[in-house]
C-alpha positions in Angstrom: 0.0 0.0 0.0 1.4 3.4 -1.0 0.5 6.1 1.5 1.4 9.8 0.5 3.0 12.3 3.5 0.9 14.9 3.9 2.7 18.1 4.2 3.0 19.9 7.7 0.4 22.4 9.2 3.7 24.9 8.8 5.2 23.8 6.0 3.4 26.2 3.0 3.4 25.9 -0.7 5.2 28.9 -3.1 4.5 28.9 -6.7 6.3 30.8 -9.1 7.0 31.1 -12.5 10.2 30.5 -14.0 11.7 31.2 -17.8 12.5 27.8 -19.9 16.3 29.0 -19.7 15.9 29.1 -15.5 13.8 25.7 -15.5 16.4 24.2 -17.8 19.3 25.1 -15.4 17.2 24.0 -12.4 16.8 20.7 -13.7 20.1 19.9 -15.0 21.3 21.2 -11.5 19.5 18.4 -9.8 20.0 15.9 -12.2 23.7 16.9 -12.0 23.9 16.8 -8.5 21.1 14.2 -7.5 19.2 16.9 -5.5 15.5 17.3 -5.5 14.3 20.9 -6.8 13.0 21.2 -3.4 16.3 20.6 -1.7 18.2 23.0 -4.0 15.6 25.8 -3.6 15.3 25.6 0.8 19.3 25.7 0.3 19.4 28.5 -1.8 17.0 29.6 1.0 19.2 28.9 4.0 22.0 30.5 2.3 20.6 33.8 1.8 19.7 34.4 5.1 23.1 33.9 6.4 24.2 36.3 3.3 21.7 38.8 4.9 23.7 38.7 8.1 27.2 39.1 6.8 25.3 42.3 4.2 23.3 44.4 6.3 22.4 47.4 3.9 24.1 45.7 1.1 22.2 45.5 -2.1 21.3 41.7 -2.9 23.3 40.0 -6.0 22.3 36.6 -7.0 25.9 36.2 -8.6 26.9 36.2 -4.8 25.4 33.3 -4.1 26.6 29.9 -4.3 24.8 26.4 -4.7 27.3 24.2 -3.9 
């Protein structure tokens, strides 16, 4: 019997839209790196905020972050 998680009461859902160029890198990110899209994304995530830290009043640049 296959039972599906159901997601937390505060876990949420965040759509967004992305450009076939952006969904292409994405995906051969994961598939690169055997990462769900959901793993790469809440890493991405985590890393920002301690970027924030280390950039009060800094401008954000997405080139500053890194991935890996």
């Amino acid at each position: 019997m296959l039972v599906a998680a159901m997601p937390r009461k505060e876990q949420g859902w965040i759509t967004f839209q992305l450009s076939p160029e952006e969904r292409q890198l994405l995906e051969q990110y994961c598939k690169r790196f055997q990462r769900t899209k959901t793993d790469v994304l809440r890493s991405l995530l985590r890393s920002l905020q301690g970027q924030s830290l280390k950039q009060q009043g800094k401008q954000f640049d997405p080139g500053e972050v890194d991935l890996d």
